[in-house]
C-alpha positions in Angstrom: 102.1 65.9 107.9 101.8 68.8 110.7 105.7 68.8 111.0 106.0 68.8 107.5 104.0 72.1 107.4 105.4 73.4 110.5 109.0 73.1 108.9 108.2 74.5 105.4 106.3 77.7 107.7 109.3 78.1 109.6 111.3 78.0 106.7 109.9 80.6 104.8 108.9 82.7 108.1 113.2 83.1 108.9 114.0 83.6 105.1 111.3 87.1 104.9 111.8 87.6 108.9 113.4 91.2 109.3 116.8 92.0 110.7 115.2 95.1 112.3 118.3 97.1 111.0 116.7 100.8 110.1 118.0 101.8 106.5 115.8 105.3 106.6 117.8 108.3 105.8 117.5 109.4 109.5 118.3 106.7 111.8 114.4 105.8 113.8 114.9 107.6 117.0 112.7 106.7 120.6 110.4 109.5 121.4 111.3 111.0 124.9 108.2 111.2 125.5 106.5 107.6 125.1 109.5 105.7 123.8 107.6 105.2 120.6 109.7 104.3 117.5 109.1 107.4 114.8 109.0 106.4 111.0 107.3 107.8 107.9 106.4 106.0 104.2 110.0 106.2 103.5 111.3 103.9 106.4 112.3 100.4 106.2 113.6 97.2 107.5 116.2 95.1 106.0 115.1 91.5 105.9 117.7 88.7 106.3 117.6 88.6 102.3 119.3 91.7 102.5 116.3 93.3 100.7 114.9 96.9 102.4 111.1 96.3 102.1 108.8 99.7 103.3 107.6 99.3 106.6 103.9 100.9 105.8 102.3 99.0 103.1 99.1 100.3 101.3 96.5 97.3 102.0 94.0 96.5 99.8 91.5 94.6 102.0 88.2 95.1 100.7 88.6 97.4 97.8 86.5 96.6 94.9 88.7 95.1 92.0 87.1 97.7 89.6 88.3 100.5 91.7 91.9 99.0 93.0 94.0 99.9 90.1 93.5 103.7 90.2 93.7 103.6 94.7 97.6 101.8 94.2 98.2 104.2 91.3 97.2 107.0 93.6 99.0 105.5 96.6 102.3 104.8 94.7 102.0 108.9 93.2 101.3 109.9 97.2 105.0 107.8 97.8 103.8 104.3 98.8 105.9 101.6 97.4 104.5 98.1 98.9 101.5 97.4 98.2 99.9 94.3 100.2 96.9 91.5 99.0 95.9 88.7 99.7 94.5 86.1 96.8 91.0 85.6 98.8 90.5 89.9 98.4 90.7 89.2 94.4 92.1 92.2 93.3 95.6 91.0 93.1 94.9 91.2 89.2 94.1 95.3 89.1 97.3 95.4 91.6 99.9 94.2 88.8 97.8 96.3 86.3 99.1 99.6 88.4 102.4 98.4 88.9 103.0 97.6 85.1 101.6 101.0 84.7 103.4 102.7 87.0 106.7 104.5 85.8 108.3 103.2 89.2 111.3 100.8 88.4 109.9 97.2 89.7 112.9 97.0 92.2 111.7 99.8 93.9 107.9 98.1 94.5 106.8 95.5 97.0 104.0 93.1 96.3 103.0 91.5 99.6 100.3 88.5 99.2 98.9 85.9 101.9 99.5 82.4 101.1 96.3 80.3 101.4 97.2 77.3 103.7 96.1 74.8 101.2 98.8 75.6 99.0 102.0 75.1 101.2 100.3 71.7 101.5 102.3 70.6 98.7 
């Protein structure tokens, strides 16, 4: 049964693993100073999907589900466009509220979620 998991993990680990090719407008440069890649909201990796997903994601850890639909409303209007939840923070419902809401085509928005380990044991 372990293997079995440990497959189906690495299976979906290499299909959303990035490619680490930079598709920001600027290409990222090193930092003379510290060697320290620079980015801002609008950077991103291309997975080997071929999908560019945001590199900063606004997490929603903790945040009341009576208050999470207006934060990713405001985080999408400050330029945020992946939004990242987990099923055990329960506000994954008020999450797809704001992006239904939002004027932002769908393409453009990333949902991130954890996947509880009990259900890749299929």
């Amino acid at each position: 049964m372990r293997s079995s998991f440990t497959s189906r993990f690495n299976l979906i680990r290499n299909h959303f693993k990035p490619s680490l090719q930079a598709t920001h407008s600027r290409s990222f440069r090193a930092s003379s100073k510290n060697n320290m890649t620079k980015f801002d909201i609008n950077s991103k990796l291309r997975m080997n999907s071929g999908y560019d997903i945001p590199i900063l994601g606004y997490g929603v850890y903790q945040t009341p589900a009576s208050q999470c639909e207006d934060l990713v409303t405001k985080a999408f209007d400050a330029g945020y466009r992946h939004v990242d939840s987990a099923a055990a923070y329960r506000n994954e419902g008020p999450c797809a509220i704001a992006i239904q809401k939002s004027s932002i085509p769908r393409e453009d928005i990333f949902f991130t979620s954890k996947i509880p380990l009990a259900c890749l044991e299929l």
